[in-house]
Every structure is written in C-alpha cells, then in structure tokens.
C-alpha positions in Angstrom: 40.7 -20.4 -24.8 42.1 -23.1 -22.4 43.5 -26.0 -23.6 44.9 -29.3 -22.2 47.6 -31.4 -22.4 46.9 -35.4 -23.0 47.7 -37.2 -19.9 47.6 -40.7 -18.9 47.7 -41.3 -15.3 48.1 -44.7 -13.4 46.0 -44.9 -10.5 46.2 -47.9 -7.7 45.3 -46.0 -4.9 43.6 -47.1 -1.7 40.2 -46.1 -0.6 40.3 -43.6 2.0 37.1 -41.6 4.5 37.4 -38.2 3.7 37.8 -35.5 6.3 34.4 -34.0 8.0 34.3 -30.4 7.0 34.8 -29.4 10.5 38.0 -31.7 11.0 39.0 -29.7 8.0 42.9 -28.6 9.2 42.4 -25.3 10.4 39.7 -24.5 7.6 42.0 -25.1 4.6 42.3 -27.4 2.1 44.8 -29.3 0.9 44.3 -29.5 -2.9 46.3 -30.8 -5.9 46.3 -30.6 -10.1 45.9 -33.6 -12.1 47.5 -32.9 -15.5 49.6 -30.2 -15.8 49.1 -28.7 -19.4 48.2 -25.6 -20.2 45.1 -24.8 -18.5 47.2 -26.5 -15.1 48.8 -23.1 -15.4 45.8 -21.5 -15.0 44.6 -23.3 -12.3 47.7 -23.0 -10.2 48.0 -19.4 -11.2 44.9 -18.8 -9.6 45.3 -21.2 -6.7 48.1 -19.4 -5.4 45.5 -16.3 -4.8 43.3 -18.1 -2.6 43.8 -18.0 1.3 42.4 -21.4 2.2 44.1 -23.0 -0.1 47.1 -25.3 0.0 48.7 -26.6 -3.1 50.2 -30.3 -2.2 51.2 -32.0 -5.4 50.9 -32.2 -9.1 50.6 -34.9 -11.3 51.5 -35.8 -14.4 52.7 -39.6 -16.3 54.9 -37.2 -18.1 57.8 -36.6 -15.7 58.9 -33.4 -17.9 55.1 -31.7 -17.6 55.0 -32.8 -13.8 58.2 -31.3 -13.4 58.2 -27.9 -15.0 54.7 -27.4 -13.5 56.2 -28.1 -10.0 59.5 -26.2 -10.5 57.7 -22.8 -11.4 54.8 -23.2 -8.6 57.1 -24.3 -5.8 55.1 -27.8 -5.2 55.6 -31.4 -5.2 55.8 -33.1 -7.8 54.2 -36.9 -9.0 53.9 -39.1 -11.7 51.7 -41.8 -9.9 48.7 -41.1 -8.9 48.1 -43.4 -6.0 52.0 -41.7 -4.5 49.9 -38.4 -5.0 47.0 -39.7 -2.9 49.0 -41.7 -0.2 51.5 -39.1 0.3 50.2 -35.4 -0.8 46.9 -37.0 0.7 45.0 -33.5 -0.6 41.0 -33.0 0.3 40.6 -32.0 -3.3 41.7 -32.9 -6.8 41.5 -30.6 -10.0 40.8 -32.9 -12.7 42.9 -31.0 -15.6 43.6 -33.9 -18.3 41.8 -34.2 -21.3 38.0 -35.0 -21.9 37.6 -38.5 -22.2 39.3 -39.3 -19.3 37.4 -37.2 -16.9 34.4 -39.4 -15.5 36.8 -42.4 -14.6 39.5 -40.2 -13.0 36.5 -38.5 -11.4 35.5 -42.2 -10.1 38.2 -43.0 -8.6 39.0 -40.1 -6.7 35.9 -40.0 -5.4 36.3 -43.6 -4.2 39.3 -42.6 -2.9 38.2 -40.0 -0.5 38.7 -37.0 -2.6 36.6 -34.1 -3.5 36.9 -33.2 -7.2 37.0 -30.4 -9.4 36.6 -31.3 -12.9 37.2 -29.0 -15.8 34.8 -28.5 -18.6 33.6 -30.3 -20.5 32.6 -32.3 -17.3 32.5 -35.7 -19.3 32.1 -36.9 -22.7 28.0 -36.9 -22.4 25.1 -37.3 -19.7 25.6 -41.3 -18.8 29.1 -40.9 -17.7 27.8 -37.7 -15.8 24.9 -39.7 -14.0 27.7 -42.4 -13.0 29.7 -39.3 -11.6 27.0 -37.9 -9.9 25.9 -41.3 -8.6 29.5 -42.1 -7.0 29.5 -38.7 -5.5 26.5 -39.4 -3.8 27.0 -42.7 -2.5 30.3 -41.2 -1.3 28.9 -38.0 0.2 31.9 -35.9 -1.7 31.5 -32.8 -3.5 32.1 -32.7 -7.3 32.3 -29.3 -9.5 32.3 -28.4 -12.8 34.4 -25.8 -14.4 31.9 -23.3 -15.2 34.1 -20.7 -14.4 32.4 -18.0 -16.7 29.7 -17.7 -14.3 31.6 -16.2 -11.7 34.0 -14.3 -14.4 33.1 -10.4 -12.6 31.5 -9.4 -15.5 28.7 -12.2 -15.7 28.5 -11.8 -11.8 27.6 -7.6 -12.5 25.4 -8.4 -15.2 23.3 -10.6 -13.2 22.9 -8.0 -10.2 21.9 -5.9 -12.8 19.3 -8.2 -14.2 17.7 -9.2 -11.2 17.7 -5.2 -10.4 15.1 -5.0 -13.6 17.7 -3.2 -15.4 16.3 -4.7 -18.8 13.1 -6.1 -17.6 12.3 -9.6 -17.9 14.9 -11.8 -20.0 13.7 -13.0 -23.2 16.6 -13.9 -25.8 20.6 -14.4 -24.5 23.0 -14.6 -27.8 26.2 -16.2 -27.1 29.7 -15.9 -29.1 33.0 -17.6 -29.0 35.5 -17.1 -31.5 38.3 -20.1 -32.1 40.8 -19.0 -34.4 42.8 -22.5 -34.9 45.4 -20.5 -36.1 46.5 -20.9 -32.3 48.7 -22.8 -31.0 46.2 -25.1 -29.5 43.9 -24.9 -32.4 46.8 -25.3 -34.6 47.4 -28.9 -32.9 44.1 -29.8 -33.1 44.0 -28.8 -37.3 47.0 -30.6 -38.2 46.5 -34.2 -36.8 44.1 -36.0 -37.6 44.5 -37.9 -35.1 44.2 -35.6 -31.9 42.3 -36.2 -29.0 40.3 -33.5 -28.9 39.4 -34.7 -33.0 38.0 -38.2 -31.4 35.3 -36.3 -28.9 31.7 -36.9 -29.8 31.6 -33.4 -30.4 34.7 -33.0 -32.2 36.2 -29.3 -31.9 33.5 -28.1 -30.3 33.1 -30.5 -27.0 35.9 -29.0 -25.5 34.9 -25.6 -25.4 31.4 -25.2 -26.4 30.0 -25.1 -22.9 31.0 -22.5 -22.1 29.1 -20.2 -24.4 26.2 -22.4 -24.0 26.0 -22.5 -20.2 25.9 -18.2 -20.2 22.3 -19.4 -22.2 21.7 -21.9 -19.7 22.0 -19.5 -17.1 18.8 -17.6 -17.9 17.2 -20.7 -19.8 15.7 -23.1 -18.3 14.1 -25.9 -20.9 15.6 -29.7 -20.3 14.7 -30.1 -24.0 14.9 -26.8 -25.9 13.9 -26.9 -29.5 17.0 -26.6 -31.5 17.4 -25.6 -34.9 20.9 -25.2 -36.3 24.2 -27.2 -38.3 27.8 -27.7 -38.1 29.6 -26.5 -41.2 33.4 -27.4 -42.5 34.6 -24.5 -44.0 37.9 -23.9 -45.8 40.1 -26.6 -46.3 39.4 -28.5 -43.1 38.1 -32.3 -43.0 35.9 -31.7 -39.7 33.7 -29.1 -38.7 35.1 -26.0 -38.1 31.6 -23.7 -37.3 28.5 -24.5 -35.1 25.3 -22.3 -35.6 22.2 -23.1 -33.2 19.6 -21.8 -31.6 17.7 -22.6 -28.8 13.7 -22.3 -28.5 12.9 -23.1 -24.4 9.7 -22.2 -23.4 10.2 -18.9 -21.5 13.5 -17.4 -23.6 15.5 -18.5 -26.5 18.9 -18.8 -27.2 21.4 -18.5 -30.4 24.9 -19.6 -29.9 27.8 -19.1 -32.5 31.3 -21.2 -32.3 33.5 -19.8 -34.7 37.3 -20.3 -36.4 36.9 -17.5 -38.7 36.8 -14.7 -36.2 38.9 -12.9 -33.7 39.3 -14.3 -30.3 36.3 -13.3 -28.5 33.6 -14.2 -25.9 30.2 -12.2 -26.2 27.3 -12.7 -24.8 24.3 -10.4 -24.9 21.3 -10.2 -22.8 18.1 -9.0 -24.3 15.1 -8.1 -22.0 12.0 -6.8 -22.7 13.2 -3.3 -21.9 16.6 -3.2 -22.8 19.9 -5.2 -23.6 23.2 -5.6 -21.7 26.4 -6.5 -23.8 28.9 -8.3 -21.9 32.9 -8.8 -23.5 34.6 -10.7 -21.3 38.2 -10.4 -22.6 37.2 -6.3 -23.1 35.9 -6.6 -19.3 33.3 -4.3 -20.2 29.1 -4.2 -19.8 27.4 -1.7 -21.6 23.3 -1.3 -21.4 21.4 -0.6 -24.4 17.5 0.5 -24.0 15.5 2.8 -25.7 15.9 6.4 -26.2 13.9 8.8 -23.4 14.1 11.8 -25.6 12.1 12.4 -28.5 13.1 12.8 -32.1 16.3 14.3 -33.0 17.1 14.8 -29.6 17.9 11.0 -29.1 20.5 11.0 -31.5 22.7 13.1 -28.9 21.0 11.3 -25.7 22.5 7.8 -26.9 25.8 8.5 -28.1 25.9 10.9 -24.5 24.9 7.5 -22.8 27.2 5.4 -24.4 30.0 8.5 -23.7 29.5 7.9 -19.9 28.7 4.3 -19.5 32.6 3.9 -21.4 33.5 6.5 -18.7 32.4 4.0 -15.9 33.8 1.0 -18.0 37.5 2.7 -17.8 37.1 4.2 -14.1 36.0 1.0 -13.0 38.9 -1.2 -14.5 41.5 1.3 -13.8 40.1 1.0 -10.3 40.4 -3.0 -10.7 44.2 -2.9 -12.3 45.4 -1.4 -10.0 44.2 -3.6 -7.0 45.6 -6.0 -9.4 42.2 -7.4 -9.7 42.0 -7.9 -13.9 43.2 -10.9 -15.1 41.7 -13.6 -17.4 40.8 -16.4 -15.4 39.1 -14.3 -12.4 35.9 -16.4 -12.3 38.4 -19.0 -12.4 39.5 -17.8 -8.9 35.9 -16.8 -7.5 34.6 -20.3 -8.4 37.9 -22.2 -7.2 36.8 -20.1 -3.7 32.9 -20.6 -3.8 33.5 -24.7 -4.0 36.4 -24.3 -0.9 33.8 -22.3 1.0 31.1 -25.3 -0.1 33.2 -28.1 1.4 34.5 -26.0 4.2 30.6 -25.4 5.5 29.2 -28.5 4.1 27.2 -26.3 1.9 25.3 -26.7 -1.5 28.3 -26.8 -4.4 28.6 -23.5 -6.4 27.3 -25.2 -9.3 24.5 -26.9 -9.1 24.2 -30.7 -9.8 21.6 -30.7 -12.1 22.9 -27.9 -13.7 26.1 -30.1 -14.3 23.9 -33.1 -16.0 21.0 -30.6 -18.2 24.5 -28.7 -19.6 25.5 -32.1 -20.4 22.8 -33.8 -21.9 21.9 -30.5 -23.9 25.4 -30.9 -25.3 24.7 -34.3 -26.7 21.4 -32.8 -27.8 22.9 -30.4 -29.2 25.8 -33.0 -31.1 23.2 -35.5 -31.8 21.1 -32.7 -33.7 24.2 -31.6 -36.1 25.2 -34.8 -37.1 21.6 -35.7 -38.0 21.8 -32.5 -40.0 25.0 -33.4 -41.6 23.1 -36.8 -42.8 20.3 -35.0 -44.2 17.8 -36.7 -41.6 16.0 -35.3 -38.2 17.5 -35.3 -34.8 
C-alpha cells in the first residue's frame, strides 16, 4: 500500500493571485511534489503520463530524498519551500508528506496561490478539514483528495455496470484491505514505537483506511451510519493491528475489514438485489455473480460455464490493456491526477467532491472514536 516518508518543510513564502484558468500557459499546468518518499514515486511515475502536465520542482527538508527524487525524474530540486514557490512558481502542489502535517501545508499553499492536491488521509480529522475547505474557499483555489481508488479502471467499470442495472439496486458493499506489516513500511511502523504514523488518532489504520471505506462511501450515503465494530491487537503487537466494522446507513450497509494477518489485497464486493460484482484491484479483475437461469442440475454446468467466460473476458481484456501498456498499479492514480487538471483547467467542479472530502473524514473519526470507546468497555 503507499507509504510516506516524514518530512518537515520550512515555508516563508509570499502570498501570490493565482492564475485564471484561461490565463492558464497554453492549458498546462505547472505542478510540483511536496515530500518525496515513497508514494512521491508514485506520483511522479504517474505525472510523467499526463499531457498537460508539467513537473517543476520537488521538495524535500531532506536534501538526500529531494535529490534522488529529482535525479531519477529529471526535475528540479528544493529543500525550501518558499524557493519552490518563488522560483518553480507551479499552479499546483501535491501534498505527499505525512498525515499530520497535511491541513497546515494545505493552508499555506492555498494562501499562497497554489491549488493543492492532498494525499489521503486528507487531514488528521473533520475540524482541520473544515479549516481546509474554508481557506479554499475564501481563496477560490481548488483542493483534492487522494481518492484515487475511485478512478482505479476497475471501480470506474463496475460503476458503468451498476448504473446499467447489472445487479439491481445496491444494497450491501463489503470492503477488504489486507496490511501485512511484515512490509517494509509496515515493518517501520511495528518496530518503533515511536513512529509517526503510531501517533495518528487512528493509529495504523488512519493512513490507509480510507481507502476501503470510501469504495462504501461511494454507494452509501448516511452522514451518521450506525456502526458496530472493534479494533483488536493481535499477536505480539502493543497497538491495534485489526479493524472490524460495519456500517448500517439507511438505504445500504457496509462491512469493512483492515487486516495484518492476510495477504496483500484490496477487495471490494458489490451486492445488489439481483446479483453481486467482485472487484480485485491488484488481480484487475470483475467478475458478476447472480443467480442461476437454468433449473436444477443444469445450473451446476451454467455457472461454472459463466464463470469459464467471464475469466475469458478478464484475460482478453488485460492482455488487451498490457499491451497498450495500460496496467499498472496506480492507474486511478493517473485518471484522477487528470480529472482535477481538467477541473482547474475549465474552472469546473473538482473530481472529488467537497463534501465528499469532509463526510469521509468525519466518518473516520466516527469510526476511531467508536473503537476506542469499545476498547474502554463504554459506548461511542
């Protein structure tokens, strides 16, 4: 899953009126990295595959991780953020530094004239988003929210086929992510105790955990689901390790699963009231359960048949998509990197929407608030 590396950033720069979208030079945009750990890679990866875009700078207070982010990407390099703004001056900045630091440094660019990109989570919890949002406004910027599974091509054919009635009307969304912390990430986080990502309101959890819960969000609609769930510790670990909850909104329910002691994965399954579609996004695969058409014994040779030639369609397709050069792992990386470009470009409405950034983000401290009232044997 992505990860980031802490940074600490020094920022002194001047205020500055950002750029109408039509005075846009020559409908591109001029954007740079803030933090250049892990996920930066991903982000720059995927930068270098959009048309409009320009990569100006990267920044980092460690000169070594501004440097060897710089040197493979062929881009400027800073260690200031203010020398990033005044010189780089890019339209937009990708906020790629650790949690806590995200609504300040999202503040701040903002005030300094710059459209933001923030990755998830989008702050630690839904005050510091209202103060983002707020500043955004009064500035008239555009801010987005790494929700990048949305746009993943997978989630993107799943929803065409939902809205085609392919299994009815939604009812239930199930949603898995597995965390081995045998990784070298998780292995960080394990191992000291005193880790950033160990200090988070949410622990372990905050700094992946939307994204399984935003593929619920997507169908579900509840500001205030009924939850019912824990966090557990299991093995030998002194923090919580596994989150079980579900989520009771008024029109569908959810049940979301964060686990260390499974495989890498990221599930999600839709079930409708006709049928179910099984999405694996690391498998880049969508298969569509329903009920059998033939009767008796004869359905025991229709579904497997079924299953035979939707796999058929699965391969085709992907061979189809390798060799465009079209599979890789962070493609709704790309797509929504694009859709919030095209949004600034046209002065559009941002890919994600803004209230969808602040209900993710207070259901997440919902969410926290109800496990560690759990974990003290009293009610959220």
């Amino acid at each position: 899953m992505t990860t980031l590396t802490k940074v600490s950033v020094p920022i002194q720069a001047a205020r500055r009126a950002p750029q109408p979208a039509t005075q846009q030079r020559n409908d591109r945009i001029r954007v740079a990295v803030l933090g250049c750990g892990q996920i930066a890679d991903a982000h720059l990866s995927q930068l270098q595959r959009i048309r409009c875009a320009d990569v100006v700078g990267v920044c980092d207070a460690h000169e070594d991780l501004a440097y060897q982010a710089a040197a493979r990407f062929g881009v400027s390099q800073y260690t200031h953020l203010d020398a990033l703004l005044s010189e780089a001056r890019p339209d937009v900045v990708h906020i790629a530094t650790p949690a806590h630091t995200h609504a300040q440094l999202a503040m701040q660019l903002l005030q300094a004239g710059c459209h933001v990109y923030v990755e998830k989570p989008f702050t630690l919890d839904v005050h510091e988003a209202d103060a983002v949002l707020r500043v955004a406004s009064e500035t008239g910027l555009q801010v987005c929210v790494g929700h990048d599974q949305l746009f993943d091509p997978m989630w993107l054919r799943a929803r065409r086929m939902v809205e085609a009635g392919a299994i009815g009307k939604v009812r239930h969304v199930e949603s898995i992510l597995g965390y081995p912390l045998d990784g070298k990430f998780g292995a960080l986080v394990a191992n000291d105790p005193n880790h950033w990502v160990r200090r988070l309101p949410g622990g372990l959890f905050q700094n992946t955990i939307s994204h399984p819960l935003y593929r619920i969000t997507d169908f579900l609609a509840d500001e205030e689901p009924v939850l019912v769930g824990n966090w557990l510790r299991r093995g030998d670990f002194d923090f919580p390790t596994e989150l079980h909850m579900a989520l009771e909104g008024a029109e569908v329910s959810g049940s979301l699963t964060f686990s260390t002691r499974i495989p890498p994965q990221r599930i999600t399954q839709i079930y409708g009231s006709t049928g179910t579609l099984w999405i694996d996004f690391d498998g880049q695969v969508i298969r569509r359960m329903a009920r059998p058409r033939m009767p008796g014994a004869f359905a025991k040779l229709e579904m497997p048949l079924r299953h035979f030639t939707e796999s058929c369609g699965n391969l085709t397709r992907n061979l189809w998509r390798f060799a465009c050069g079209e599979i890789h792992y962070f493609a709704g990386m790309k797509n929504l990197f694009e859709a919030f470009y095209q949004s600034i470009l046209t002065g559009s409405a941002p890919p994600v929407p803004v209230a969808e950034m602040r209900r993710v983000t207070s259901l997440m401290d919902q969410l926290f608030a109800h496990c560690r009232a759990q974990e003290k044997g009293g009610r959220a």
